[in-house]
C-alpha positions in Angstrom: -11.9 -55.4 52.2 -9.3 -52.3 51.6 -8.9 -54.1 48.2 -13.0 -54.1 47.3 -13.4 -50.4 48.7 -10.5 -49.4 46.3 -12.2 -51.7 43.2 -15.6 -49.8 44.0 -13.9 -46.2 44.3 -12.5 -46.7 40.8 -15.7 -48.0 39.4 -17.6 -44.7 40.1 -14.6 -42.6 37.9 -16.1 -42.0 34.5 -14.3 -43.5 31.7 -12.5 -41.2 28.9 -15.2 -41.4 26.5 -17.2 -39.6 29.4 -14.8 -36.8 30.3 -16.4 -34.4 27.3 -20.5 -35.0 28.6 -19.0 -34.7 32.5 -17.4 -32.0 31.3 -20.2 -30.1 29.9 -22.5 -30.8 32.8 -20.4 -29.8 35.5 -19.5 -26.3 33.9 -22.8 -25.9 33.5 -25.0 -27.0 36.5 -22.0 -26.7 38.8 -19.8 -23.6 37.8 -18.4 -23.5 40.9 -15.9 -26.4 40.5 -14.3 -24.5 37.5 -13.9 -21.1 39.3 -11.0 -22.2 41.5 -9.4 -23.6 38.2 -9.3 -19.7 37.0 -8.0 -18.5 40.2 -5.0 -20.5 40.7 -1.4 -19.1 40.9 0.6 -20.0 37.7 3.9 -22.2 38.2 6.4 -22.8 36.1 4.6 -26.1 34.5 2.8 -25.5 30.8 -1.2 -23.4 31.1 -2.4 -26.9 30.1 -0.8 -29.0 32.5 -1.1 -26.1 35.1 -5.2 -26.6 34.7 -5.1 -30.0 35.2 -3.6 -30.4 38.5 -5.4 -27.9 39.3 -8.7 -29.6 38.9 -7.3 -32.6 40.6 -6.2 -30.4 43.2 -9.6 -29.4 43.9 -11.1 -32.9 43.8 -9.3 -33.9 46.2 -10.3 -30.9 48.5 -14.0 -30.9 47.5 -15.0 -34.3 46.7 -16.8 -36.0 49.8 -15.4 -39.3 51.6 -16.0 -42.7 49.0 -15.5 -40.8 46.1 -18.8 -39.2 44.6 -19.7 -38.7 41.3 -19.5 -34.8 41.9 -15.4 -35.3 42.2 -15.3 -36.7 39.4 -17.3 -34.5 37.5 -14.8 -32.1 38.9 -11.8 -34.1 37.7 -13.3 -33.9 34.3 -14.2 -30.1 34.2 -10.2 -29.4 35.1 -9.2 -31.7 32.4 -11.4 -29.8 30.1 -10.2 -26.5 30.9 -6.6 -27.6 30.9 -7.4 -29.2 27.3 -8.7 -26.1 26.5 -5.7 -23.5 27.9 -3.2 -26.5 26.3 -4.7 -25.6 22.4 -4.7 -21.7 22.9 -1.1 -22.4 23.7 -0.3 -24.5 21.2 -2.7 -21.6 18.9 0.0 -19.2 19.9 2.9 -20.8 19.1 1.6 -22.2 15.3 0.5 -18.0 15.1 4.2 -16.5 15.9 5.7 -19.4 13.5 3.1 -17.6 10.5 4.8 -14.2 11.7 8.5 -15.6 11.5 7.5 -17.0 8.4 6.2 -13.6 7.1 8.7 -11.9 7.9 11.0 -14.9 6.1 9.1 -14.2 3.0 9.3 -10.1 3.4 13.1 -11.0 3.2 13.1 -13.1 0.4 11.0 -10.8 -1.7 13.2 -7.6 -1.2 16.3 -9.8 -2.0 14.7 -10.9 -5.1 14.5 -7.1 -6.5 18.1 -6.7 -6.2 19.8 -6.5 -10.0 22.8 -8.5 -9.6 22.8 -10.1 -13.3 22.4 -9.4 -16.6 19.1 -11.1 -17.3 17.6 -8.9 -14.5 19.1 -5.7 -15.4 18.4 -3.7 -18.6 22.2 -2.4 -19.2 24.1 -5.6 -19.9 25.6 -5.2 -16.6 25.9 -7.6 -13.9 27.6 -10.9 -12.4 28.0 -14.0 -13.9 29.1 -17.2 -12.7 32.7 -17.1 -14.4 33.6 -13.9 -12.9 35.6 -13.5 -9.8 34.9 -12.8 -6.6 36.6 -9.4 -4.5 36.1 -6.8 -1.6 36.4 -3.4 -2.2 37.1 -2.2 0.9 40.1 -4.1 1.3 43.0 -2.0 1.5 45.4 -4.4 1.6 44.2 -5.7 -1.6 44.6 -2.2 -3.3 48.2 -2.5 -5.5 47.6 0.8 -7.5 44.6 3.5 -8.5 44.2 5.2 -11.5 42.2 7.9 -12.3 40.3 8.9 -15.6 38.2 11.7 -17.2 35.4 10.1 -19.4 33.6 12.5 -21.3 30.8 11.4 -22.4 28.4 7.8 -22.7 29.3 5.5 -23.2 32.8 4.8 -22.6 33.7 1.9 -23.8 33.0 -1.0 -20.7 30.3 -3.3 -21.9 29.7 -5.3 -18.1 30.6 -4.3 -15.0 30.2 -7.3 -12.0 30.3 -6.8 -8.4 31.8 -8.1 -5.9 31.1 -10.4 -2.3 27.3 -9.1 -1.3 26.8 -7.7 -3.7 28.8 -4.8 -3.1 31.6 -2.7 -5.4 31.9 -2.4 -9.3 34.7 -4.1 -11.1 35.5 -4.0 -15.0 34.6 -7.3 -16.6 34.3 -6.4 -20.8 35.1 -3.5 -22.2 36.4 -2.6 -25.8 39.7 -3.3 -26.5 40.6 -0.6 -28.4 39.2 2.9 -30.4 37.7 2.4 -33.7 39.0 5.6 -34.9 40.2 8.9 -33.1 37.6 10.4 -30.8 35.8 7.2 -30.7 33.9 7.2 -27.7 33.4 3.6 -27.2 37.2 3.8 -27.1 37.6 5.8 -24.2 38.2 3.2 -21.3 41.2 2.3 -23.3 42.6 5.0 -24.2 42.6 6.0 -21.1 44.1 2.8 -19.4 41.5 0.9 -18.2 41.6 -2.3 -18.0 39.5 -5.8 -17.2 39.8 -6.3 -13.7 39.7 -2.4 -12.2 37.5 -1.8 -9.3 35.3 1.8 -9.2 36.7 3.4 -5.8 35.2 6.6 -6.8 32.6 8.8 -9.1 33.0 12.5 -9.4 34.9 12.3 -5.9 32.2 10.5 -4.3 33.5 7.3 -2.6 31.6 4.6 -3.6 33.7 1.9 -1.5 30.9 -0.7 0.2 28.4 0.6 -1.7 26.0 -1.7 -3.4 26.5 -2.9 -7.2 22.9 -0.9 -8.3 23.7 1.8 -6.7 27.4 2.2 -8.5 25.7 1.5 -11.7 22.5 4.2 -11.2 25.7 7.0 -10.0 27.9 5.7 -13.4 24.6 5.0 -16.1 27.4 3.9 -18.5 26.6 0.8 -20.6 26.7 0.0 -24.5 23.6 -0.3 -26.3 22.8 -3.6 -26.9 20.0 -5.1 -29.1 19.4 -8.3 -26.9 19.1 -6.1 -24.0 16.6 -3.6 -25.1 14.6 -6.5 -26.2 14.7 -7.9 -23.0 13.8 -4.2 -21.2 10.9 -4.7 -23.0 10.2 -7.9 -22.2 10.0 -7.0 -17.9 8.8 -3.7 -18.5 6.2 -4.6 -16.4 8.1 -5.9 -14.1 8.6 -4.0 -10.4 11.7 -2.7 -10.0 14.0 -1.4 -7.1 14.1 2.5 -6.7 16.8 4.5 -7.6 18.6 5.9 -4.2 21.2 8.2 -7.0 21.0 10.3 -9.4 23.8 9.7 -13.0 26.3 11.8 -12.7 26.8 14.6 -15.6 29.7 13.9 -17.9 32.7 14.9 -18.1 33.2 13.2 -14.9 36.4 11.7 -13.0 36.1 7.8 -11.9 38.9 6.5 -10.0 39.6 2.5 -10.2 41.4 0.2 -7.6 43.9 -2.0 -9.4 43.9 -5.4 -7.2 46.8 -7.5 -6.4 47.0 -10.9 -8.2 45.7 -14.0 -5.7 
């Protein structure tokens, strides 16, 4: 008999293509069964799953002895809501991923202004993949400095390259020699600069740590180049970072790092 009673008890439940209708009609000709689902105290479980047992919670608090429709009803109105509370979590979680993602793309976007090559640069300056790598704020690295007095632009070095992050200034071409006295594209060697110098300072400012655009908007020293002013005009539409310094005024002192070998 306790077998039949339980048989008959579980025939009443609406199946799971009735939950939605149940659903509908008990929030809306019984509001009553939902307002205790609003007032219970959170725990630690998920809002959906925190609905749910609430509404069973109050089925089996409400619903009257052999198991009438209006428990069930009940049952279906919690699931609902927890369904409901479940998706606006879920809503929140896809939303803070967008912002993450936003700010991802924020990132990427002021990385991608940065002038760390030739091709993106307009002075022939820049890194390449042959060149090496360095830190300029290694002391331990430092085996001599030299400082020089150019006088006017340009100098003489044809491309600087920087160094790990982007950061430091380090002679990679340059001419080899003066054409004839005074030359000024002769003036790096004159002077005793050579491939492979790092800029530790311009006009006494240290420029140790600083970025590779910034050095190179202080020093504005670069060779004309044909293929580059082509290619200026190419991007000249192209946005650019801002200038944070101002070129120096020649005459001005630079002091170079001379790095151990290794």
């Amino acid at each position: 008999m306790q077998a039949n009673s339980d048989e008959m008890a579980m025939s009443r439940r609406p199946s799971g293509s009735m939950l939605a209708p149940c659903a509908l009609a008990a929030v809306v000709a019984s509001p009553a069964f939902v307002t205790p689902l609003w007032q219970s105290e959170p725990s630690r479980a998920s809002p959906g799953s925190t609905a749910v047992l609430s509404g069973i919670d109050a089925v089996g608090e409400s619903a009257p002895q052999g198991g009438a429709p209006q428990g069930g009803a009940a049952m279906a109105a919690g699931a609902a809501v927890g369904m409901l509370m479940g998706a606006r979590a879920v809503a929140g979680q896809r939303r803070g991923g967008h912002q993450k993602q936003r700010v991802g793309l924020t990132a990427r976007r002021a990385a991608a202004l940065r002038e760390l090559r030739p091709r993106d640069r307009t002075d022939g300056h820049g890194w390449i993949k042959e060149d090496p790598q360095f830190t300029d704020t290694d002391n331990a690295s430092v085996a001599s400095t030299h400082t020089v007095t150019f006088k006017k632009r340009p100098s003489g070095i044809k491309r600087y390259t920087h160094g790990m992050d982007g950061k430091g200034a380090m002679v990679m071409e340059m001419a080899e020699k003066a054409r004839y006295p005074g030359d000024p594209l002769g003036q790096a060697a004159v002077a005793g600069v050579k491939k492979g110098f790092v800029v530790k300072s311009v006009a006494g400012k240290d420029v140790r740590g600083w970025d590779f655009e910034d050095i190179m908007d202080l020093l504005e020293d670069y060779v004309p180049n044909p293929d580059v002013q082509s290619t200026a005009a190419f991007k000249s539409g192209k946005v650019t970072r801002e200038k944070k310094n101002k070129q120096v005024d020649f005459p001005a002192e630079i002091e170079y790092m001379e790095l151990k070998e290794g």
